[in-house]
TORKOL-4160 file (C-alpha; in steps of 0.2 Angstrom, whole numbers, padded with zeros to 4 digits, m for minus):
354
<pt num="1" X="0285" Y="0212" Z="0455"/>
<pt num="2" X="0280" Y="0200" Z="0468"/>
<pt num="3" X="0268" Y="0192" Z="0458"/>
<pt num="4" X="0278" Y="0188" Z="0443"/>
<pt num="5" X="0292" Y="0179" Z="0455"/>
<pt num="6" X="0274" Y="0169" Z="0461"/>
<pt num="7" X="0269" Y="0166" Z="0444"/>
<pt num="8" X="0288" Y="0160" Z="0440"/>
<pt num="9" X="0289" Y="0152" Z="0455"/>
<pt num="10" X="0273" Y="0142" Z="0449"/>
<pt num="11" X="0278" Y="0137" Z="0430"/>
<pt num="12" X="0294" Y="0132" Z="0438"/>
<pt num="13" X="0289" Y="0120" Z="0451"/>
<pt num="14" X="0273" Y="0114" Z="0439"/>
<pt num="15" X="0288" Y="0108" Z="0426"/>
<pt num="16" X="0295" Y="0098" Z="0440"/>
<pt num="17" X="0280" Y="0091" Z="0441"/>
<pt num="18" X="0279" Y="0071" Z="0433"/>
<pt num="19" X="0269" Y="0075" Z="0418"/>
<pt num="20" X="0279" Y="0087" Z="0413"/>
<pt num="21" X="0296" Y="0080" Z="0416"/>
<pt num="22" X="0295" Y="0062" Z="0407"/>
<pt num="23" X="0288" Y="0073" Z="0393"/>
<pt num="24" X="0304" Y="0085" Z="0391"/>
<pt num="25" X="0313" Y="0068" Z="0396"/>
<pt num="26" X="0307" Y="0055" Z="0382"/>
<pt num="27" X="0312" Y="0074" Z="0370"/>
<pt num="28" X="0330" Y="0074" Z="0379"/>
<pt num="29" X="0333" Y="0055" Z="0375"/>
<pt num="30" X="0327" Y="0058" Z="0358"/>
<pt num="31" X="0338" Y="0072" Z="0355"/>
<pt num="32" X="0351" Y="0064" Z="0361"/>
<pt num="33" X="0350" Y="0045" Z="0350"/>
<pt num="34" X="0343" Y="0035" Z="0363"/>
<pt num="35" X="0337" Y="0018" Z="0357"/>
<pt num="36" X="0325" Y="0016" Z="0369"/>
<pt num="37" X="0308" Y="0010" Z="0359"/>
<pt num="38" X="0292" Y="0007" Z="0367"/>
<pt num="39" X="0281" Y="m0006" Z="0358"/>
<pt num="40" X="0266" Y="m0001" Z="0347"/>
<pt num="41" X="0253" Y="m0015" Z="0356"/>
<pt num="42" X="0259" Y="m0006" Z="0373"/>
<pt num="43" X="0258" Y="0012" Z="0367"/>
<pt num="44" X="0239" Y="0006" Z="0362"/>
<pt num="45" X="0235" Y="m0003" Z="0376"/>
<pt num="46" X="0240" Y="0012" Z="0386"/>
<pt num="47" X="0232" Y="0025" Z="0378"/>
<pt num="48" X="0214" Y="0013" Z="0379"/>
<pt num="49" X="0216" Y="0010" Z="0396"/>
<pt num="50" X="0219" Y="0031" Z="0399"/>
<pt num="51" X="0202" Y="0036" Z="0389"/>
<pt num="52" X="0192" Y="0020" Z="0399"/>
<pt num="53" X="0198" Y="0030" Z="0414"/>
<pt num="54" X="0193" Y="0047" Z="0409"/>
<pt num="55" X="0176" Y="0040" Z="0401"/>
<pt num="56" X="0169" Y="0030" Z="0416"/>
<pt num="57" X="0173" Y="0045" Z="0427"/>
<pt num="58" X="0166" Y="0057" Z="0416"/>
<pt num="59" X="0149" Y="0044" Z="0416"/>
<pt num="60" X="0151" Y="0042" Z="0434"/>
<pt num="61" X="0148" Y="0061" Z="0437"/>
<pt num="62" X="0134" Y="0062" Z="0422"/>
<pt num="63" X="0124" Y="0054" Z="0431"/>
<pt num="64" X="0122" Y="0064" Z="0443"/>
<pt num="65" X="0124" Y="0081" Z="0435"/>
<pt num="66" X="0114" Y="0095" Z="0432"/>
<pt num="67" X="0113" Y="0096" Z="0414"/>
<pt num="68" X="0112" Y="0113" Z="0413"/>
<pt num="69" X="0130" Y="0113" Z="0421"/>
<pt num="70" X="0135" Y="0100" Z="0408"/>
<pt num="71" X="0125" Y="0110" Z="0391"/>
<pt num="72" X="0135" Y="0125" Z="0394"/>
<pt num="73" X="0151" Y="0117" Z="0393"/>
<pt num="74" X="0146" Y="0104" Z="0380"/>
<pt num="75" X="0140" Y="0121" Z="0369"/>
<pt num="76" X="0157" Y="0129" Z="0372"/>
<pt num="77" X="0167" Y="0112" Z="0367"/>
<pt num="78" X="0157" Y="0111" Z="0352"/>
<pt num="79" X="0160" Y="0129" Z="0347"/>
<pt num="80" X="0177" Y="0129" Z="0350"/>
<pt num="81" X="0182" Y="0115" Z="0339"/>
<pt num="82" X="0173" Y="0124" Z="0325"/>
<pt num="83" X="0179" Y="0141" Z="0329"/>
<pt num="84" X="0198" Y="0135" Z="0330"/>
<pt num="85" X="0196" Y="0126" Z="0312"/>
<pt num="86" X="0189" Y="0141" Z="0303"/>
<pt num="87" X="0202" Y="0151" Z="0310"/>
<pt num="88" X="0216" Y="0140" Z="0308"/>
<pt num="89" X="0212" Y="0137" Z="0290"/>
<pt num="90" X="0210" Y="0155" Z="0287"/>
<pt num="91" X="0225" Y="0159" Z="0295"/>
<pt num="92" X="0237" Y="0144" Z="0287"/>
<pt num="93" X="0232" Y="0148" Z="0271"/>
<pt num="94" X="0236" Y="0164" Z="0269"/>
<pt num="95" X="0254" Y="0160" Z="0269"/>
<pt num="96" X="0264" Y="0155" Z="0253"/>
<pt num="97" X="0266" Y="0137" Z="0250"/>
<pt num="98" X="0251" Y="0130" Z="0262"/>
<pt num="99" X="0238" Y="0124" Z="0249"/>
<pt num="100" X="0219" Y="0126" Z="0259"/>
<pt num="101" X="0219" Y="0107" Z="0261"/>
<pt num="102" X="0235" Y="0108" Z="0271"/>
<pt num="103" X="0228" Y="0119" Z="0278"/>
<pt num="104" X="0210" Y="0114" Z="0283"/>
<pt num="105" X="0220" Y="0096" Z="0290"/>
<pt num="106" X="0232" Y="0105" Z="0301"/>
<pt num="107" X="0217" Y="0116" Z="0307"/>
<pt num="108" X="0206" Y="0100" Z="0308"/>
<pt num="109" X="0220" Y="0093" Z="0319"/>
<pt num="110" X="0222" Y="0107" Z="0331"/>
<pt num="111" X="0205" Y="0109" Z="0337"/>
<pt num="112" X="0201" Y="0092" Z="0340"/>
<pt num="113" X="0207" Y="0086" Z="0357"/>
<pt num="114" X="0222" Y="0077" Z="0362"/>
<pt num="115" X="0219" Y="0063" Z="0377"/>
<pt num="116" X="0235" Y="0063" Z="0381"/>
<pt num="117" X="0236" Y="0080" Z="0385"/>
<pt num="118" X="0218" Y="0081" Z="0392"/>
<pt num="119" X="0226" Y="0068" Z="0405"/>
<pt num="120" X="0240" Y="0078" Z="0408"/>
<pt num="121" X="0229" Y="0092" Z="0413"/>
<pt num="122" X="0218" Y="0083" Z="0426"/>
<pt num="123" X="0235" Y="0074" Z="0431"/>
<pt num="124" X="0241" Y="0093" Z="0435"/>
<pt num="125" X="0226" Y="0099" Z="0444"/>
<pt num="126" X="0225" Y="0083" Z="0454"/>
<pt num="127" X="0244" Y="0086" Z="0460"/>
<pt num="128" X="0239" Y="0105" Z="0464"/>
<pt num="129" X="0222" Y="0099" Z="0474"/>
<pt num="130" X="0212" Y="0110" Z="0461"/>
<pt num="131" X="0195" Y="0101" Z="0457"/>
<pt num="132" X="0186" Y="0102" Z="0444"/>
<pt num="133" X="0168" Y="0093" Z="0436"/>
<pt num="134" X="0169" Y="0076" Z="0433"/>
<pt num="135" X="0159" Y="0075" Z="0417"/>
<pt num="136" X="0174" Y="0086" Z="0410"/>
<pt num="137" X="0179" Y="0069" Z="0400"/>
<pt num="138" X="0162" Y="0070" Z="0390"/>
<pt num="139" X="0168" Y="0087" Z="0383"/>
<pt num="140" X="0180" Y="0078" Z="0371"/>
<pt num="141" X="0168" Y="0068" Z="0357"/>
<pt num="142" X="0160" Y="0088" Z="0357"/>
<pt num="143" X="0176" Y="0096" Z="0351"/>
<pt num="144" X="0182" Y="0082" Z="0344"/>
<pt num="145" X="0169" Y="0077" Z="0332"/>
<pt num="146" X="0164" Y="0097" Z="0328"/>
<pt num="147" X="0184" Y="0100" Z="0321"/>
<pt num="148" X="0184" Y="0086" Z="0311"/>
<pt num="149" X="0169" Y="0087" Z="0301"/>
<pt num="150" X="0170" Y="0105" Z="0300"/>
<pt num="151" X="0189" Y="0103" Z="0292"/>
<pt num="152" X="0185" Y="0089" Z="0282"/>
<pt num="153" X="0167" Y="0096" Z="0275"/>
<pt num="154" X="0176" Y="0113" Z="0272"/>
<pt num="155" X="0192" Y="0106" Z="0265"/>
<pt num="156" X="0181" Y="0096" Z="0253"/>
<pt num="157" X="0170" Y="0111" Z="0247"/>
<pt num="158" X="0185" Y="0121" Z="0242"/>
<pt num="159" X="0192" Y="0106" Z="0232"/>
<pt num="160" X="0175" Y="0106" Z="0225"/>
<pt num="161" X="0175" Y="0123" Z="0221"/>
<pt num="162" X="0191" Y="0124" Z="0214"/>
<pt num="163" X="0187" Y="0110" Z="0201"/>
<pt num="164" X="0170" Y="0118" Z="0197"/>
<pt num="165" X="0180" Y="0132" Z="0191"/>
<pt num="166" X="0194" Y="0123" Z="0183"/>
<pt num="167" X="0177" Y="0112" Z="0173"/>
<pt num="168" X="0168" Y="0131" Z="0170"/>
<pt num="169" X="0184" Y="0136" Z="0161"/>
<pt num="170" X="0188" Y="0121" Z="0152"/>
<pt num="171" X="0199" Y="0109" Z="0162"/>
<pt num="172" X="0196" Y="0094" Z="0168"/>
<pt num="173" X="0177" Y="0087" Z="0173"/>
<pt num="174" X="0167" Y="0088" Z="0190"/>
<pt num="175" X="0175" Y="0082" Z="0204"/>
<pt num="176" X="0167" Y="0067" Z="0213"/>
<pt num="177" X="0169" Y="0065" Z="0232"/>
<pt num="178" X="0161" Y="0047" Z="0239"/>
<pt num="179" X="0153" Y="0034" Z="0231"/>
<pt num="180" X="0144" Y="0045" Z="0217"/>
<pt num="181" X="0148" Y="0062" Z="0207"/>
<pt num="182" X="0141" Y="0077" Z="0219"/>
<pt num="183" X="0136" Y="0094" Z="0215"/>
<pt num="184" X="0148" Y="0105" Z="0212"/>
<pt num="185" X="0153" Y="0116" Z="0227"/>
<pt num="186" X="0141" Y="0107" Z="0237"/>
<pt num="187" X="0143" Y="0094" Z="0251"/>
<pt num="188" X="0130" Y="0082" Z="0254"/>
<pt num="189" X="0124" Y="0074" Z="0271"/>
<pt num="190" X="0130" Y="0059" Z="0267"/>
<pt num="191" X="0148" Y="0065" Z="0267"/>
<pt num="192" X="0143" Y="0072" Z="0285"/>
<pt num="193" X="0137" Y="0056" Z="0290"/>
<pt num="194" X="0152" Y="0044" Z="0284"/>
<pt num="195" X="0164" Y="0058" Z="0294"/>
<pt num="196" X="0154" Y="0057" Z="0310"/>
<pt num="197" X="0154" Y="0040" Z="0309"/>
<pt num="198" X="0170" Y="0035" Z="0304"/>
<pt num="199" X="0175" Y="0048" Z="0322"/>
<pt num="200" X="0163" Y="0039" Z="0333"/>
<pt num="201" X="0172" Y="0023" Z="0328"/>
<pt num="202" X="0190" Y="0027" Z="0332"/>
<pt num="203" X="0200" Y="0020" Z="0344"/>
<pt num="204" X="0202" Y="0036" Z="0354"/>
<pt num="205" X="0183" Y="0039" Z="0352"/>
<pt num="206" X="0177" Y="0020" Z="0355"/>
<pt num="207" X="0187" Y="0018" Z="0371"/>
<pt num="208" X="0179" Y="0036" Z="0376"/>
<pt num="209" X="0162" Y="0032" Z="0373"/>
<pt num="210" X="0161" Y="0013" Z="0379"/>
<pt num="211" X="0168" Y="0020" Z="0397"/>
<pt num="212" X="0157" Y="0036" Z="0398"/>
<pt num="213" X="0140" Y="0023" Z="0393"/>
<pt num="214" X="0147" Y="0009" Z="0406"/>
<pt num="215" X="0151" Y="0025" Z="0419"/>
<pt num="216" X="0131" Y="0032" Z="0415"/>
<pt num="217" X="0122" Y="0018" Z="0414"/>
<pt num="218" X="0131" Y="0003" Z="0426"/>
<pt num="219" X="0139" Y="0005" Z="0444"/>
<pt num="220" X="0159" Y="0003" Z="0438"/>
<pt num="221" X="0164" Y="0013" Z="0454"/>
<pt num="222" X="0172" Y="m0001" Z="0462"/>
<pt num="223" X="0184" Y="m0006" Z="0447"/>
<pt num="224" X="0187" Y="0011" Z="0445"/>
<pt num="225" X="0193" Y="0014" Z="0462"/>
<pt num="226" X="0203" Y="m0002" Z="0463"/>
<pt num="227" X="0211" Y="m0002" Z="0445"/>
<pt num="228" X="0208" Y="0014" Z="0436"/>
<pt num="229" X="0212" Y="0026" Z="0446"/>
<pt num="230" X="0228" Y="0020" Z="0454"/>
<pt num="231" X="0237" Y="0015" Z="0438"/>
<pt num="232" X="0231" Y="0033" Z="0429"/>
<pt num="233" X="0247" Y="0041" Z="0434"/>
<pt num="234" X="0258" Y="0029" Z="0430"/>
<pt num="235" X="0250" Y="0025" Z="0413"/>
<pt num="236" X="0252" Y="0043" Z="0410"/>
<pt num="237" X="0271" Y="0045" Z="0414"/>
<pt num="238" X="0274" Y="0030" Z="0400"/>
<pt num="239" X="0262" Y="0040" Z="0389"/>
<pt num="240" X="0271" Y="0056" Z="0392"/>
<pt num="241" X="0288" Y="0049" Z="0390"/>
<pt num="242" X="0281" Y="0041" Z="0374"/>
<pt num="243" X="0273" Y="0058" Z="0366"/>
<pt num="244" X="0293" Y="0066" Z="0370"/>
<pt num="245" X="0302" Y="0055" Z="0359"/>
<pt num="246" X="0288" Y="0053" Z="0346"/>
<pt num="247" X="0288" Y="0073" Z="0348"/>
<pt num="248" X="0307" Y="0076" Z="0344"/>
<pt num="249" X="0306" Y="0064" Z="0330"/>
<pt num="250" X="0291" Y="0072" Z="0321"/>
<pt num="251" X="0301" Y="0089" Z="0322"/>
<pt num="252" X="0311" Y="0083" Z="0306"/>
<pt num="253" X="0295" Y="0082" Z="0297"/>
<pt num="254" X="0294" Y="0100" Z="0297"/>
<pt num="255" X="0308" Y="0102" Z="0288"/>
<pt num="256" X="0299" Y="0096" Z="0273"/>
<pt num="257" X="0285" Y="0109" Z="0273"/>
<pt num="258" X="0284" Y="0127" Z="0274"/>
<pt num="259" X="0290" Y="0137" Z="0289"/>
<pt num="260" X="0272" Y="0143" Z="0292"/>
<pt num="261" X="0267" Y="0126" Z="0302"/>
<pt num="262" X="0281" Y="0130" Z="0314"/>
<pt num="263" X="0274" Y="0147" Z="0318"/>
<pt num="264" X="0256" Y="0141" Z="0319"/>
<pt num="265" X="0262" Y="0126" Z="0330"/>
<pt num="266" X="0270" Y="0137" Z="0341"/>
<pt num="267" X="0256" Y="0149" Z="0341"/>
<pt num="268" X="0239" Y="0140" Z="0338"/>
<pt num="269" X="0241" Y="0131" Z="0356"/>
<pt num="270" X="0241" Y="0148" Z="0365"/>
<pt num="271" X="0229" Y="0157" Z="0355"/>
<pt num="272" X="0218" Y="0145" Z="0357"/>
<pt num="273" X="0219" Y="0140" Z="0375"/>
<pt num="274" X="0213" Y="0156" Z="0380"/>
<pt num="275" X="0199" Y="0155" Z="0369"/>
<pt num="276" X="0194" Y="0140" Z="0377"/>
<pt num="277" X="0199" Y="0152" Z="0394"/>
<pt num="278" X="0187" Y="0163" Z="0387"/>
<pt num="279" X="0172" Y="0152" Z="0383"/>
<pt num="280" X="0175" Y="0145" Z="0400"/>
<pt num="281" X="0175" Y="0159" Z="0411"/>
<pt num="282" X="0157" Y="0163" Z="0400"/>
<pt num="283" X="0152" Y="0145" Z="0408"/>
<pt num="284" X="0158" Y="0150" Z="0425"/>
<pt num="285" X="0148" Y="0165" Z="0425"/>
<pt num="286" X="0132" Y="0154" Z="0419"/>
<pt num="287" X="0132" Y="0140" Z="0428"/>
<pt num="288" X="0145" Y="0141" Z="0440"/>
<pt num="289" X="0159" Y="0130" Z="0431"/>
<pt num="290" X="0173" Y="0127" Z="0441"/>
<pt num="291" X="0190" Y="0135" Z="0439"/>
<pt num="292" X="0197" Y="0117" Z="0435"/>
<pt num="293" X="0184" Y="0117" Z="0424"/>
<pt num="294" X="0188" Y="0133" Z="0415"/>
<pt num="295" X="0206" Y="0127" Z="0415"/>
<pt num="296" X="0203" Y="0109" Z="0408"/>
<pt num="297" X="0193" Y="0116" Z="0394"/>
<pt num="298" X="0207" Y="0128" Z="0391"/>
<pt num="299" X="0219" Y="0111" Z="0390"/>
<pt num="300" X="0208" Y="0107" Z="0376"/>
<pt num="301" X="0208" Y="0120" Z="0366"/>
<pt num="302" X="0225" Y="0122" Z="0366"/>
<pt num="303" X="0226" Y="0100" Z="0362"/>
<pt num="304" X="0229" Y="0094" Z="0347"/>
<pt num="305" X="0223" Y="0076" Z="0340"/>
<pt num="306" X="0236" Y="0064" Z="0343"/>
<pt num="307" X="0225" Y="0050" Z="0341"/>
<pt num="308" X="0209" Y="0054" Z="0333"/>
<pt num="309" X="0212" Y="0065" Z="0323"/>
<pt num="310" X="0228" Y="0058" Z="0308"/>
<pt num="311" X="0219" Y="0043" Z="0303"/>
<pt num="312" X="0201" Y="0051" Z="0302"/>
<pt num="313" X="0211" Y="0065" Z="0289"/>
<pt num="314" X="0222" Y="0051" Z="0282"/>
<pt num="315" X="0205" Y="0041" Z="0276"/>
<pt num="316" X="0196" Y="0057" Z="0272"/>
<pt num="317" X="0208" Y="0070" Z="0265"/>
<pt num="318" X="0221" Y="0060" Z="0255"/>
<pt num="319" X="0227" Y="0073" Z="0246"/>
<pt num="320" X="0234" Y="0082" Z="0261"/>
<pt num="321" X="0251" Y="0081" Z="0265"/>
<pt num="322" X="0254" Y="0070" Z="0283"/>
<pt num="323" X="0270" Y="0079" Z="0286"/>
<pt num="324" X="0263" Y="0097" Z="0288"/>
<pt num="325" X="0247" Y="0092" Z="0299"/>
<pt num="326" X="0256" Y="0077" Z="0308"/>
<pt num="327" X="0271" Y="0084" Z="0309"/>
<pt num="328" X="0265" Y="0101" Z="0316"/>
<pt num="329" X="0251" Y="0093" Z="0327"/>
<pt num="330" X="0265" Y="0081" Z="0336"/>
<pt num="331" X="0281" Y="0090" Z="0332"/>
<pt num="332" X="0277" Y="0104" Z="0341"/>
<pt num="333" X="0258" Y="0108" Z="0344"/>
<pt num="334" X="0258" Y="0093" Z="0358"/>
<pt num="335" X="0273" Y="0097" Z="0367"/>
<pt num="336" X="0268" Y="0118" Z="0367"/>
<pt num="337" X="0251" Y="0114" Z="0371"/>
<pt num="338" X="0255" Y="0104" Z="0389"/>
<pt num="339" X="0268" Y="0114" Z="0392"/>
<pt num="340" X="0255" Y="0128" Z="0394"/>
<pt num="341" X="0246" Y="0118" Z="0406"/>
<pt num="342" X="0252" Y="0130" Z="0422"/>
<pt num="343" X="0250" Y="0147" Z="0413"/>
<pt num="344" X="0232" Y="0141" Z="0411"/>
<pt num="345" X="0234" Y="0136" Z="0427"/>
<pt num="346" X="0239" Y="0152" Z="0435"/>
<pt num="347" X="0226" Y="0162" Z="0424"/>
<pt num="348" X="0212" Y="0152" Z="0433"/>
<pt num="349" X="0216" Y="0156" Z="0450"/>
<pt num="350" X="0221" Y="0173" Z="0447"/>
<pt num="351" X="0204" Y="0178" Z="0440"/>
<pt num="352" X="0193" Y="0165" Z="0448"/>
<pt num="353" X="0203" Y="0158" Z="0461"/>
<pt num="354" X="0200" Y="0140" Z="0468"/>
């Protein structure tokens, strides 16, 4: 008994906690009709300056990591974007309404990561003195990039599939995917390739990257100490308040679509955080991963692409509809997903401690 007033005692004081309360405050002033807008070109600017920050310090500590600390965890990142996808997918389309490349893009969306709500994590562990590996930032293009091109590559074998038959019983021709007619049911490397590409070029991704090479191969540590680092909480509270009312306002979307995307949105965050608890807790045993660690890739998991993720699906998977993966990933998945942040919490320092 004692240890579930602890554990409520915990969640309580963690939603007082800044993150958390501009996020349920930019949803209260959305609910309620406020007019308050914040510009585009600052959510942008933002949202760079907040993956710079997370890049150069996951470069900072690459440097001098033990790869063998970092391969684990890269390995688990990798395989739980694809996990989650294939899952997802399954799941979402064995429910009346959902078409598998619905399907496939929400799935797509809910395993790739979230920066936002990767920041929100660290943010959370930095206000409870819980440390974790810096190199947790070079995680991200791993998940991010293995849900992607596993959703889009899968969603675009089944459309494949489905017009082979359609051909094989008389309908309409083959389906051509890209620049040139394809076998059917099959997916070239070439598709593999654009995808990848078109990920590692992203905003979200770009930002990422460009700070994780500058954080490996220069010596930022002095602008990072000086700039970076003091405005990261700030810039996170405008972000948080930002993702609330973008949040709230994505929840009519729903509406349009079936009622299975409110139940996986609601689900798929939890479900999947403690896979990425699970994976983690296999890196801890390995190679000694921190519980911060364990916790931050169980922030992840639970993420969805906020980012990233829509326009890589927009451009690659046209026929999906924006307001089931949009609207679920935003609507809901988001707001569920950081709100989790203290029960991962509390799981890590009950069964590995700090």
């Amino acid at each position: 008994m004692d240890y579930l007033i602890d554990l409520f005692s915990q969640l309580l004081s963690q939603f007082q906690k800044p993150t958390l309360a501009f996020l349920i405050g930019g949803m209260l002033l959305a609910a309620f009709g406020s007019k308050l807008e914040v510009p585009q070109p600052v959510y942008a600017f933002v949202v760079m300056l907040l993956l710079l920050k997370v890049g150069l310090s996951a470069g900072i500590s690459v440097r001098e990591a033990d790869l063998m600390a970092l391969a684990v965890p890269a390995l688990c990142a990798a395989a739980l974007g694809i996990g989650i996808v294939l899952l997802g997918g399954r799941t979402l389309a064995l429910w009346p309404g959902v078409s598998h490349m619905d399907a496939m893009a929400t799935a797509g969306l809910f395993g790739a990561v979230s920066a936002s709500t990767l920041a929100a994590g660290m943010a959370s562990l930095d206000a409870a003195g819980v440390a974790y590996e810096g190199f947790i930032g070079a995680l991200y293009p791993f998940m991010d990039i293995a849900a992607l091109v596993t959703a889009i590559v899968v969603a675009r074998m089944g459309a494949a599939r489905r017009t082979a038959m359609v051909a094989a019983s008389g309908g309409a021709g083959v389906m051509t995917l890209g620049a040139g007619p394809r076998a059917p049911g099959g997916v070239d490397g070439d598709i593999v390739r654009a995808i990848v590409s078109d990920t590692v070029r992203s905003p979200a991704i770009s930002a990422l990257l460009i700070g994780l090479a500058i954080g490996l191969f220069a010596r930022p540590d002095a602008i990072f100490e000086s700039f970076y680092q003091p405005l990261f909480h700030g810039l996170l509270s405008i972000l948080m308040l930002i993702m609330g009312m973008e949040a709230w306002a994505r929840l009519a979307e729903l509406k349009k679509v079936a009622h299975a995307y409110i139940g996986y949105a609601i689900a798929a965050p939890l479900v999947h955080g403690l896979m990425g608890f699970g994976l983690g807790l296999v890196a801890h045993h390995l190679t000694g991963f921190s519980a911060g660690g364990v916790t931050l890739l169980a922030v992840m998991a639970a993420s969805s692409s906020d980012i990233s993720g829509p326009p890589t699906l927009r451009g690659a998977l046209p026929e999906a509809n924006p307001s089931a993966y949009v609207g679920a990933s935003t609507g809901l998945g988001t707001p569920v997903a950081i709100l989790s942040i203290p029960l991962f919490m509390a799981l890590a320092e009950l069964m590995i401690g700090n």
